[in-house]
C-alpha positions as CSV (number, residue, x, y, z in Angstrom):
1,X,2.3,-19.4,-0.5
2,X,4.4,-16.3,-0.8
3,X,5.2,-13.6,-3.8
4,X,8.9,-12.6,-3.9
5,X,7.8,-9.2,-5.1
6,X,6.0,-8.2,-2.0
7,X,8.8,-8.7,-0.2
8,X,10.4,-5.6,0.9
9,X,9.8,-2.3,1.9
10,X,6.8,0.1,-0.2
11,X,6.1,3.8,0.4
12,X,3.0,5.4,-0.1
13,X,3.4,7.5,-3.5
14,X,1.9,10.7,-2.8
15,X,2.1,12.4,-5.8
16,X,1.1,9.1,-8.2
17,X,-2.0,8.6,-6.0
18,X,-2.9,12.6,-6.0
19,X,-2.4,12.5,-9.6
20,X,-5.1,9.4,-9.4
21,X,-7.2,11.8,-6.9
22,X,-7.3,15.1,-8.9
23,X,-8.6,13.5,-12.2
24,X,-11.8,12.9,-10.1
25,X,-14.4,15.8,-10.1
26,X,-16.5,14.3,-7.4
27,X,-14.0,14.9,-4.9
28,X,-13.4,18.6,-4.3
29,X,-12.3,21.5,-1.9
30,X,-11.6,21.2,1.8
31,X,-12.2,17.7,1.5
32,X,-10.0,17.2,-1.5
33,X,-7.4,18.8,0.2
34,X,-7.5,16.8,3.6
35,X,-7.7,13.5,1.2
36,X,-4.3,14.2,-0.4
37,X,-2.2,15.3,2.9
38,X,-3.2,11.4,4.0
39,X,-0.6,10.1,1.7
40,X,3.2,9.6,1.4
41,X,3.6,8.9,4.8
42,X,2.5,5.2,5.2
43,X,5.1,2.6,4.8
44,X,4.8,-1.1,4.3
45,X,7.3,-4.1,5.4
46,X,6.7,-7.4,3.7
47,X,8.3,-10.3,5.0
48,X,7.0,-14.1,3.7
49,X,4.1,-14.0,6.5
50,X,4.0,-10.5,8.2
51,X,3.3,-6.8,7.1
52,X,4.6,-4.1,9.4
53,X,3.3,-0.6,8.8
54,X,4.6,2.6,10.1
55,X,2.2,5.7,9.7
56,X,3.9,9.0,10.8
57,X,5.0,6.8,14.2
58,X,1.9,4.2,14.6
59,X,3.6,1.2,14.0
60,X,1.7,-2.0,13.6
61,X,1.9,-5.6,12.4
62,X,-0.2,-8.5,11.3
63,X,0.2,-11.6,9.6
64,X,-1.2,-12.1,6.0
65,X,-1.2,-14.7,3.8
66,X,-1.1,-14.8,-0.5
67,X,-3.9,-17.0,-1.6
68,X,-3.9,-16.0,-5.6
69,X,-1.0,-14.6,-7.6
70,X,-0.6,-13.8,-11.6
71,X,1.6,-12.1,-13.5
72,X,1.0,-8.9,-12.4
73,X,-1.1,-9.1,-9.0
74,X,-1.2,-10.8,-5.8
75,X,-4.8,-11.3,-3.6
76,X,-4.1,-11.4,0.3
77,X,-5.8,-11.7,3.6
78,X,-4.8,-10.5,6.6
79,X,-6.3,-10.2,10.2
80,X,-5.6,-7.4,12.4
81,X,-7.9,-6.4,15.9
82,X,-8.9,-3.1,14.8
83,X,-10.1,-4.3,10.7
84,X,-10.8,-8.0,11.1
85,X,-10.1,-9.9,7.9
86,X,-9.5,-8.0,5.1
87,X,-9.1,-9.2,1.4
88,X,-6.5,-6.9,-0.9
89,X,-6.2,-7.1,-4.3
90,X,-2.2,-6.1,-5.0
91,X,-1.4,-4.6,-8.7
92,X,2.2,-4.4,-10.3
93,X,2.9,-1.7,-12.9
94,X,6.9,-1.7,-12.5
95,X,8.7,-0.7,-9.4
96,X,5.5,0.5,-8.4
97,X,2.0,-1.0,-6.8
98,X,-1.3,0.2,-5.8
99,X,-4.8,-1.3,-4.1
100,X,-7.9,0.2,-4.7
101,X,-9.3,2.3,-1.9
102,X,-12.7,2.4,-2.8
103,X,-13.2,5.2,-5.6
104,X,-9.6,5.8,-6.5
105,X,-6.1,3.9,-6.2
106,X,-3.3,3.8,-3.4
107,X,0.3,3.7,-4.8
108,X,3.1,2.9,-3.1
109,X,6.7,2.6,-4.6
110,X,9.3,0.4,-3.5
111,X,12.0,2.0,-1.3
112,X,15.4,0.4,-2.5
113,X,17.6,-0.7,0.2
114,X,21.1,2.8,0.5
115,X,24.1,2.2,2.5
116,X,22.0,4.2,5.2
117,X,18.8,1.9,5.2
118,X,20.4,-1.7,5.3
């Protein structure tokens, strides 16, 4: 099983998920600060069986697999050698998605395909 809407390229949406960060009040100061430069440089390739990521050069790969889908979420599992197994739980809102990341959310934003980037 596959989700058409995966498929395609995603960019980590630093300002939606800092947004998401800086309504929290347990998270503050240095460590606040460090949190937020993490994001908007992951991005995500989805083919039907494969994610590749790129992270400010560290590219990767692994195979994942859908196993539930709804109208507006996907649940996969993927196996890499540094995780293991790992279960994420996808949410739509638009041209947008994010995954939890323990007490806040991830979002990423679909990079639509330019002259430049076919």
């Amino acid at each position: 099983m596959y989700d058409s809407r995966l498929i395609g390229t995603w960019k980590s949406d630093a300002r939606r998920t800092a947004r998401e960060i800086e309504a929290r009040h347990d998270i503050r100061g240095p460590n606040k600060t460090k949190l937020l430069s993490l994001f908007g440089k992951l991005v995500l390739r989805y083919t039907r069986t494969h994610c590749y990521s790129d992270y400010d050069g560290h590219r990767t790969a692994a195979r994942y697999k859908v196993v539930a889908k709804d109208a507006c979420s996907v649940v996969t599992i993927s196996e890499s050698p540094i995780a293991g197994k790992r279960i994420f739980y996808i949410r739509f809102e638009g041209d947008h998605y994010w995954i939890c990341l323990g007490r806040f959310r991830e979002y990423f934003k679909r990079i639509k395909k330019t002259a430049k980037t076919k």
